[in-house]
N, C-alpha and C positions, 0 to 999 in steps of 0.2 A: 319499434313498432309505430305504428300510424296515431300519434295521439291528439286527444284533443287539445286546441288550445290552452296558453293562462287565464281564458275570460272567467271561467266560474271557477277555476282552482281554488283561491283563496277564502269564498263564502263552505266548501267543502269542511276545509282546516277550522273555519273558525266555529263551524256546527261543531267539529268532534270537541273542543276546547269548552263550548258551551254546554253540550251535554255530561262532561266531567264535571262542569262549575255547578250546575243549577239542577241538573235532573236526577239526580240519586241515583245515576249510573255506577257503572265497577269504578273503582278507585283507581291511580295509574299505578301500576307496580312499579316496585322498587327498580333503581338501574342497578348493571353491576358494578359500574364505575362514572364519576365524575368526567365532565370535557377533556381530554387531553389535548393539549396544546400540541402535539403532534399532528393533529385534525386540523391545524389554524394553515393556509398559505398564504408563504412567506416573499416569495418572488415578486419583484417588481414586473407588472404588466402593462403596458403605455395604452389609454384606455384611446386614445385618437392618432394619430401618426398622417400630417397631411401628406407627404410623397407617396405613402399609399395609395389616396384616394385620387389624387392625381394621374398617379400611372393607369388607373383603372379608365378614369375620363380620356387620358390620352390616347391611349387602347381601342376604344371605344371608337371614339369620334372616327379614327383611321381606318376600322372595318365596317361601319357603318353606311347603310347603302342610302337611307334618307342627306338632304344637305343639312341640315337639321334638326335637333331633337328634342323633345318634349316627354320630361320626365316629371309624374306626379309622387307626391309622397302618397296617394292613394295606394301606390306599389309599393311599401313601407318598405321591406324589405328588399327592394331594387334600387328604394330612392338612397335609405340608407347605406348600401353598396356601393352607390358612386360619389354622396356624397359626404358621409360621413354625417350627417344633418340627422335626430332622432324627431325631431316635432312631428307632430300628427300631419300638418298640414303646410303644403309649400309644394312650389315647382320650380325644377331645375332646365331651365335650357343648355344647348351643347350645341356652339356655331362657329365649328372650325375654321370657316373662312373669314369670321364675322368680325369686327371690330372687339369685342368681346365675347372669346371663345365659351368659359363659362359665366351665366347670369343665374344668378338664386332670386325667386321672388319669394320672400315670407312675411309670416305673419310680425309687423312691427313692435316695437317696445310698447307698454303701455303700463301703466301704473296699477289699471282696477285689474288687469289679467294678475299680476306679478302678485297681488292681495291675496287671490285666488287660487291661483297656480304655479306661481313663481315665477321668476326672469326668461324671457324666453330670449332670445340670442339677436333679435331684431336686424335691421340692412348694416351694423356694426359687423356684429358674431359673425355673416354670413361672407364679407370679405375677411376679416380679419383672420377669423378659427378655420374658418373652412373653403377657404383660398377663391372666395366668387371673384371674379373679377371685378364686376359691380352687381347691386341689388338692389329690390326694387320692394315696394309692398305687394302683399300679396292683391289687394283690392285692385290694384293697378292693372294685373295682368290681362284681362279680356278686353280694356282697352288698349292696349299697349302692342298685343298678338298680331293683328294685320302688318304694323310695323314689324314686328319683327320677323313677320315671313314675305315681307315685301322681296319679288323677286326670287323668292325660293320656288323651285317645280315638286319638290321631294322633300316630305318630312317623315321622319322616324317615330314609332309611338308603342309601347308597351302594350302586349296585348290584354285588353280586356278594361284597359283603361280611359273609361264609355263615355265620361265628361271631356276630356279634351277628343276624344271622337267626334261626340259631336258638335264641338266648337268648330271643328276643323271641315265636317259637314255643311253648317253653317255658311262659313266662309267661300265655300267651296260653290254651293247655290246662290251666293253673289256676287261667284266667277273673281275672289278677289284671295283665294289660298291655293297652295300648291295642288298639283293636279293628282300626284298618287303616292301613296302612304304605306310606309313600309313597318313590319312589326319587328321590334328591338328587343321583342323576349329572347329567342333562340340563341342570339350573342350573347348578351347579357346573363342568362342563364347558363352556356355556354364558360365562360367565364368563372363563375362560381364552382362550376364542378371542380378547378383546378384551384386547390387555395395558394397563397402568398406565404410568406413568414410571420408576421404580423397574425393571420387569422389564425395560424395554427398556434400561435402564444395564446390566442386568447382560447382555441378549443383546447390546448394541453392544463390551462386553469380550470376551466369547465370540467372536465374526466377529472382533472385530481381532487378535485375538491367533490366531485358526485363519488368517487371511489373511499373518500374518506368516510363521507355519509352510507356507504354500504357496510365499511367495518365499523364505524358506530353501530349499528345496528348490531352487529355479529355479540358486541359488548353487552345492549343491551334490552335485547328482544326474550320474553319467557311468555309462558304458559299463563293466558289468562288478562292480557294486554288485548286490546282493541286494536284490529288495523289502523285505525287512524291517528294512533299513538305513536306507531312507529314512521305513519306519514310525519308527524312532528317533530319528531326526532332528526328526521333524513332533512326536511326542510330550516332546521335549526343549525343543522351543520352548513348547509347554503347560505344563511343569513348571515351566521356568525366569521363567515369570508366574504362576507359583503356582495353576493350574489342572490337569483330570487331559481325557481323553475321555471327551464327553459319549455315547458310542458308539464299537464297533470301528472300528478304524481300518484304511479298504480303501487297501490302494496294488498294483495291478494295472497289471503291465506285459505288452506285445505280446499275446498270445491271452487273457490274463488280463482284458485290458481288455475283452474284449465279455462279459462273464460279469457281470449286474446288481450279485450280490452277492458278491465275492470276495475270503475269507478268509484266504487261502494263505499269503501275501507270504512266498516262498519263493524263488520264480524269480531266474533269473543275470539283469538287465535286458542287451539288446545294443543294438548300432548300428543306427538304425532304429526301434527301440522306439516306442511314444508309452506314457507312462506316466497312469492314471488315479488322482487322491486323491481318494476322498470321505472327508471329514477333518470332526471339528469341535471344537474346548474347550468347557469347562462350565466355567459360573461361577453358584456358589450355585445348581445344579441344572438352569441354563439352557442349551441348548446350542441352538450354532451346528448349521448342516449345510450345509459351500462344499465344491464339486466341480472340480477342475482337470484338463485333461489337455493333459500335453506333452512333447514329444521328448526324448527321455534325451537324443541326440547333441546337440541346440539347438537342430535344423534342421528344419520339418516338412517329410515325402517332399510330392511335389506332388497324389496319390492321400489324403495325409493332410489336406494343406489344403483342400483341395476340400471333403470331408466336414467339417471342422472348421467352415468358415466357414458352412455350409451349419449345422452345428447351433446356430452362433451369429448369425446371423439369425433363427431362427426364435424363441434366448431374447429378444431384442432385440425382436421383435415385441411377441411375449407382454410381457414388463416394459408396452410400454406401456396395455395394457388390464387390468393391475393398480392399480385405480385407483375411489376412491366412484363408484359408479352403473353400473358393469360388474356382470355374474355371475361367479360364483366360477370356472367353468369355460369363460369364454368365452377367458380367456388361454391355457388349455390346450387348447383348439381350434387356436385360431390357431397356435401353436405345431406344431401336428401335421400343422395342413395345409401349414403352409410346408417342413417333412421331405417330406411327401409329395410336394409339388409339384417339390423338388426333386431327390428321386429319382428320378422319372417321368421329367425333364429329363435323367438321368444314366444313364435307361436300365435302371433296378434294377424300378421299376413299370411298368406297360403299360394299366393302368386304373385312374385315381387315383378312381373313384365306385365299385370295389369294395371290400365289405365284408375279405373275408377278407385282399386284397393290403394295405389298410391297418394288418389286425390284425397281420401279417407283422415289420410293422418297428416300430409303435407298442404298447409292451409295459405300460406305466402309467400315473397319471394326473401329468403333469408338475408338480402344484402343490401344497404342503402344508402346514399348519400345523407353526411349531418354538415351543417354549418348553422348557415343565420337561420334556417327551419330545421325541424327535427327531422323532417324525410326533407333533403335539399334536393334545389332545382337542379334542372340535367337530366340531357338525355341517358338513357341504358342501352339502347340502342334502339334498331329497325323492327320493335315489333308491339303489340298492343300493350301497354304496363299495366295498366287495370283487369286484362285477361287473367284471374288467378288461375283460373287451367291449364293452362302454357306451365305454370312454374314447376308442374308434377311428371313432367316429362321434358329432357335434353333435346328438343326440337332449335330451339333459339341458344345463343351464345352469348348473341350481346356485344358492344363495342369493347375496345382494348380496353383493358385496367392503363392505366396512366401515373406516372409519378406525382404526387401533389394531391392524387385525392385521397379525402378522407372519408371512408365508409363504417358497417357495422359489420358485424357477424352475427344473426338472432338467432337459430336453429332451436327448434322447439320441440315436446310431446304433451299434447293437450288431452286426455281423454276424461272427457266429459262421460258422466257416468249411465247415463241412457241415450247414448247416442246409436247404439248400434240398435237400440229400437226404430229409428230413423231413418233406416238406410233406404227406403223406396222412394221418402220422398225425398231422397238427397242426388241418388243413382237410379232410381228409375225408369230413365230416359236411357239409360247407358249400359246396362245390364235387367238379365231377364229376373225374374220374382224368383224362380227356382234358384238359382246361381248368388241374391243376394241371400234367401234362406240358407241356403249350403255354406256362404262365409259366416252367418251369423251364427250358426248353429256350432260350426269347429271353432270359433274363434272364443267364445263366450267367455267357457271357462277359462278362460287365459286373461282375458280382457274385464272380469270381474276380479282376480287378482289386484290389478292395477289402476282399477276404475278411480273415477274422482283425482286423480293426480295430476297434475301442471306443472312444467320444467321449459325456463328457457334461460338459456346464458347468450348474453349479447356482451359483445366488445366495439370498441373503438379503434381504427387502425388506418396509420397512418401508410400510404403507398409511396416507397423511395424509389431511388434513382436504379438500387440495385437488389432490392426486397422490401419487404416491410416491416413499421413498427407498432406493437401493440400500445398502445396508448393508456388504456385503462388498467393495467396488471397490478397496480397496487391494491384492487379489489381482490381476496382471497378467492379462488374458484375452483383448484380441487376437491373433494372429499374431505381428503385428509388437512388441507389449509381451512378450511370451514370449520368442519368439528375441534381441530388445533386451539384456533382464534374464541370459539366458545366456548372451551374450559374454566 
């Protein structure tokens, strides 16, 4: 899912820790079991690899249509892409023709920083570790810039990266910088949608160690535990592999589960419950993003499994039309129509060729790029991606799946318990008042059944040469592998 940053994640965790320590909150119940070292990974994973970062530069530089280019670490997760470099602050140039192809300017050594914040990598680190050719300080660079587009007509620039915009502006109004300016996202992003080997070592530690933290929980999740316990829980198996979250961490129990993105992890979980994690570790910047949901008590109600199996069919479909020579969105079709189909079957839909009863239960596009962001860059193709309306209807397809990338699978059922109170002003533009009273009125009793309930299973998966591989499966996710693992 779409989540938010780690900027306030960890004041979250340390609220619920505090309110266990100080505030005469519920006590943390018992676990069922101690850490298993089985949960521990063991694989060597090479946390830098420079011919990586090289080939990406080299890459780069040869389809690049500026003669030069200017990369900030403002685009952290661009700069970090090409150069492997994690500091806040620093710019990378790239001048293929230039005496010095790559030039790092960063921030230098300094004693009081290192007191404060520790060793930063200084004009040493920056040839030495991360292959600069030479470097410079960072203070250096805006004098240094006119030299170094001396004679350049064309430079290259990230879009949206508004300081060296308008440095280049500047230059430009005293007719003494290149004359037009080309944006290096589309490549660059471009690029990312296809991973290396290298990144998929580091996203296959990410899933195994988020999938271990899902069956920790299966261990030790009961009746009368705080969401935000089991957020501890899940982030303790991260830490304990030397990893943090690659993103906030949602653990959403009983009405909490059908709310997309929920923050809370407050709630008393009870008997009954189904609890939902969308959970994931980062490693070297890579995150996972595996989705689980399951019955706090161990047992799903029969109204739960119903829905459940119903949303895992539909991921089950989908997987298999993730695959070279499919569109990027025909998996998320399939997936939407198997929900549909099967609500219709359950009574919840009454016209599965309507537009608007589709958009009802179908809320976004089930499939996503993960890498260095949890939703990664890249295109999906030729058509709006913020349009959620598109996604409830097979209009668009989307570019080819491709070997190399790495997506999700999230296929959901959210029904939020007064929503079908809601429908005019949701559909009122779209259907008449009589026609939304007439779904509301046959659907009710069906959808009062099921009310309050939230299910999404999301996977990881890797796209080969000649199928795919699921990546995250050492999370249990049938039925019967769930309730199994909670005995």
């Amino acid at each position: 899912m779409n989540h938010r940053s780690f900027t306030d994640h960890v004041t979250v965790a340390l609220m619920g820790f505090l309110l266990l320590a100080v505030s005469g909150c519920t006590e943390p119940q018992a676990s069922r079991d101690t850490f298993p070292r089985e949960f521990v990974y063991t694989e060597d994973v090479p946390a830098y690899a420079a011919p990586v970062f090289e080939n990406r530069r080299q890459r780069l530089m040869e389809a690049m249509e500026g003669e030069i280019a200017l990369i900030s670490a403002s685009a952290s997760e661009d700069f970090y892409y090409l150069t492997g470099m994690d500091e806040e602050r620093g710019i990378a140039v790239l001048d293929p023709q230039g005496e010095h192809p790559f030039i790092l300017f960063v921030l230098p050594s300094d004693p009081m920083a290192t007191l404060w914040t520790g060793e930063r990598y200084g004009m040493r680190g920056a040839m030495e570790r991360f292959g600069a050719d030479t470097a410079y300080p960072l203070e250096s660079f805006d004098r240094m810039l006119p030299e170094l587009l001396t004679g350049k007509k064309t430079v290259s620039l990230l879009r949206g990266d508004k300081l060296l915009a308008q440095q280049l502006e500047d230059l430009q109004m005293e007719k003494a910088g290149p004359r037009f300016s080309y944006d290096l996202t589309p490549l660059v992003h471009e690029m990312r949608v296809i991973k290396d080997e290298w990144e998929i070592r580091q996203l296959e530690k990410a899933i195994d160690v988020t999938c271990f933290a899902q069956q920790r929980v299966l261990h030790t999740v009961l009746p009368g535990q705080k969401e935000y316990e089991v957020q501890a829980e899940i982030e303790y198996v991260f830490l304990k592999n030397g990893l943090r979250p690659g993103f906030e961490t949602i653990t959403g129990s009983g009405p909490n589960a059908a709310t997309l993105h929920y923050y809370g992890n407050r709630r008393t979980m009870q008997e009954g419950d189904l609890l939902l994690m969308d959970i994931g570790a980062a490693c070297n910047g890579y995150t996972a993003d595996v989705t689980r949901t399951i019955p706090v008590s161990g047992t799903f109600t029969p109204e739960q499994k119903e829905l459940y199996n119903l949303v895992l069919k539909a991921q089950e479909e989908a997987i298999k039309l993730m695959v070279p020579g499919q569109k990027i969105l025909d998996c998320h079709h399939r997936a939407a129509d198997v929900i549909v189909q099967g609500l219709y079957e359950l009574g919840l839909i009454t016209d599965t060729t309507s537009w608007w009863q589709r958009r009802f239960y179908i809320h976004y596009r089930n499939d996503h790029y993960i890498g260095l962001n949890v939703h990664d860059v890249g295109s999906y193709g030729e058509f709006d991606e913020t349009d959620r309306n598109i996604y409830a209807t097979p209009k668009y397809r989307g570019r080819d799946i491709l070997p190399g990338m790495v997506l999700t699978m999230e296929p959901g059922i959210y029904l939020i318990a007064d929503r079908l109170d809601h429908l005019r002003g949701l559909f009122g533009d779209m259907a008449t008042g009589e026609e939304l009273s007439a779904f509301a009125e046959q659907v009710r009793p069906v959808y009062e059944k099921y009310a309050g309930i939230g299910i999404r299973i999301e996977d990881d998966i890797l796209v080969t040469g000649t199928g795919n591989r699921v990546l995250s499966d050492k999370a249990p996710k049938t039925v019967e592998e769930i309730e199994a693992a909670m005995r």
